[in-house]
py3Dmol code that shows the C-alpha trace and the ligand (Angstrom):
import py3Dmol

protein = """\
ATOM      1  CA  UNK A   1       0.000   0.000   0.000  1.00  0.00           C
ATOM      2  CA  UNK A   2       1.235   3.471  -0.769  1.00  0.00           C
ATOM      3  CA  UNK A   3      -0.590   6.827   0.174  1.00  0.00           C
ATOM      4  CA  UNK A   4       0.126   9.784  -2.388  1.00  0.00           C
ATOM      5  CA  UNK A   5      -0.700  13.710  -1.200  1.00  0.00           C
ATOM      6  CA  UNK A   6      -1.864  16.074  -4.126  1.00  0.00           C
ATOM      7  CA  UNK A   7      -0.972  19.583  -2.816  1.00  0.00           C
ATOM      8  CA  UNK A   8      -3.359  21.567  -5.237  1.00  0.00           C
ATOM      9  CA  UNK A   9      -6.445  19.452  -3.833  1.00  0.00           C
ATOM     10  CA  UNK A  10      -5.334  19.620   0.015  1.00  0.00           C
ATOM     11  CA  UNK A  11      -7.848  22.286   1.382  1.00  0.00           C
ATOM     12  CA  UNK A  12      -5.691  21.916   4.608  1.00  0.00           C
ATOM     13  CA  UNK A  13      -8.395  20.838   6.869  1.00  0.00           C
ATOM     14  CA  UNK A  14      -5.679  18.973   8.823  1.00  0.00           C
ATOM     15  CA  UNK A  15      -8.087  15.468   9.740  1.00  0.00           C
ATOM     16  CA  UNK A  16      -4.758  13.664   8.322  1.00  0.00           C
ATOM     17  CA  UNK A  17      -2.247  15.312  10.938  1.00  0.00           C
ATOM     18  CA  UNK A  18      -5.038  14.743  13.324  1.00  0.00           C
ATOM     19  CA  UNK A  19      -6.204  11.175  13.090  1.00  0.00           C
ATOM     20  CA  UNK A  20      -2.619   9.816  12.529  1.00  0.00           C
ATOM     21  CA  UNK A  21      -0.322  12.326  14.076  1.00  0.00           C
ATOM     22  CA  UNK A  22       2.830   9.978  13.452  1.00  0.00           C
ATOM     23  CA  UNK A  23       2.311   9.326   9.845  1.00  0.00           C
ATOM     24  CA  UNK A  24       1.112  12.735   8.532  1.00  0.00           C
ATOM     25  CA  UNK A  25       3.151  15.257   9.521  1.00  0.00           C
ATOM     26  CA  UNK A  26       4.095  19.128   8.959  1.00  0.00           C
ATOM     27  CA  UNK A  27       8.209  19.289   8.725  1.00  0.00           C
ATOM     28  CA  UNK A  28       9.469  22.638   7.861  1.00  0.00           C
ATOM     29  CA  UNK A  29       6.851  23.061   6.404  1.00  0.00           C
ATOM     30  CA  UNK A  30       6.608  20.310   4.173  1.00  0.00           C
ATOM     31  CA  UNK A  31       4.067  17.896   4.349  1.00  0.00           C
ATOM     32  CA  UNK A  32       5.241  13.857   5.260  1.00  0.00           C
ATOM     33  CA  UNK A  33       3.737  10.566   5.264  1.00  0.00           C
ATOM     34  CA  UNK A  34       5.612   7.731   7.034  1.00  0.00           C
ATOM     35  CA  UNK A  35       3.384   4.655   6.681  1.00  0.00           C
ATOM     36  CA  UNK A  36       5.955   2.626   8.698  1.00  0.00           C
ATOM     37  CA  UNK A  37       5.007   4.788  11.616  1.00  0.00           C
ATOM     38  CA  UNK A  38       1.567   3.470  12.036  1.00  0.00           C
ATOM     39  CA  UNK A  39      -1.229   0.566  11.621  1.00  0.00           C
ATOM     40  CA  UNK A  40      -2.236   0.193   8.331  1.00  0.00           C
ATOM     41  CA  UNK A  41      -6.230  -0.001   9.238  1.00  0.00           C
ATOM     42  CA  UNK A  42      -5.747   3.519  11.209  1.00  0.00           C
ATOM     43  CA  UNK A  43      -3.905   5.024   8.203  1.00  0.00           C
ATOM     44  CA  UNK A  44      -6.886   4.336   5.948  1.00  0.00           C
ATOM     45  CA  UNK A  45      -9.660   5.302   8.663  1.00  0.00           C
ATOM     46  CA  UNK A  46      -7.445   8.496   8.185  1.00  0.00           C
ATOM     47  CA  UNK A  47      -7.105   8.500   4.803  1.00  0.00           C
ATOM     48  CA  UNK A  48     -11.014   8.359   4.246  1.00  0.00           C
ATOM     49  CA  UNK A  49     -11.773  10.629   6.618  1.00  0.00           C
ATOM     50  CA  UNK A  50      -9.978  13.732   4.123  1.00  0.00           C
ATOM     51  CA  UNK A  51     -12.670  15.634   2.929  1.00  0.00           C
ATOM     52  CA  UNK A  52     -10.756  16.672  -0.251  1.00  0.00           C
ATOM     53  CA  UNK A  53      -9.351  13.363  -1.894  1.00  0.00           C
ATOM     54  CA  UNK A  54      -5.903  15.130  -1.709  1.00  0.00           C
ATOM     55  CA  UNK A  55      -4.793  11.670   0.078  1.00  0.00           C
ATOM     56  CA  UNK A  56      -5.273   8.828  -1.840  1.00  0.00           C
ATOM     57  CA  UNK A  57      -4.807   4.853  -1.400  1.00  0.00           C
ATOM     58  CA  UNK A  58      -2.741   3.054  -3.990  1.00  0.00           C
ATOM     59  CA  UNK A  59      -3.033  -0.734  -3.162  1.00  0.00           C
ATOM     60  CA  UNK A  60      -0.489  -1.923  -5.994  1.00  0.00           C
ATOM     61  CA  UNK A  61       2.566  -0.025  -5.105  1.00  0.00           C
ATOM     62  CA  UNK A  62       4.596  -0.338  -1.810  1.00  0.00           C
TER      63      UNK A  62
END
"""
ligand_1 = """\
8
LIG
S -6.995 15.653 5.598
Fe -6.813 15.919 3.400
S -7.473 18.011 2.996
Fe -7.033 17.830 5.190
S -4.928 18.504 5.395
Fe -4.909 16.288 5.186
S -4.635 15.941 2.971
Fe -5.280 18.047 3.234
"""
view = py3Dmol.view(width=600, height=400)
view.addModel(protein, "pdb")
view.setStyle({"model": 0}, {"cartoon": {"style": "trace"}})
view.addModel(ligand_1, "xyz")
view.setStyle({"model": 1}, {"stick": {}})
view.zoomTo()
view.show()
């Protein structure tokens, strides 16, 4: 599984940096993901809960 961020859909409504604080995070001011950093069903409760689509779920890819 591999998450992917789109930038010009992000409406920065931060749910991601919220629901799974030690896989999406703001670094100098660049946005992260670190899957290793957290369980795979809580990083796509996350995931679903963006309201823009900016994060998507690619199942193929790793
Ligand atoms: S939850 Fe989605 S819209 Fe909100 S900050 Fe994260 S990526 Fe952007």
């Amino acid at each position: 599984m591999k998450v992917t961020w789109d930038e010009s859909t992000c409406i920065h409504a931060g749910k991601c940096v919220q629901g799974s604080p030690d896989v999406f995070k703001v670094e100098d001011g660049q946005f992260k993901i670190n899957l290793d950093a957290g369980e795979e069903s809580q990083i796509r409760t996350t995931v679903a809960s963006c309201p823009s689509g900016a994060l998507q779920i690619h199942e193929d890819e790793s």
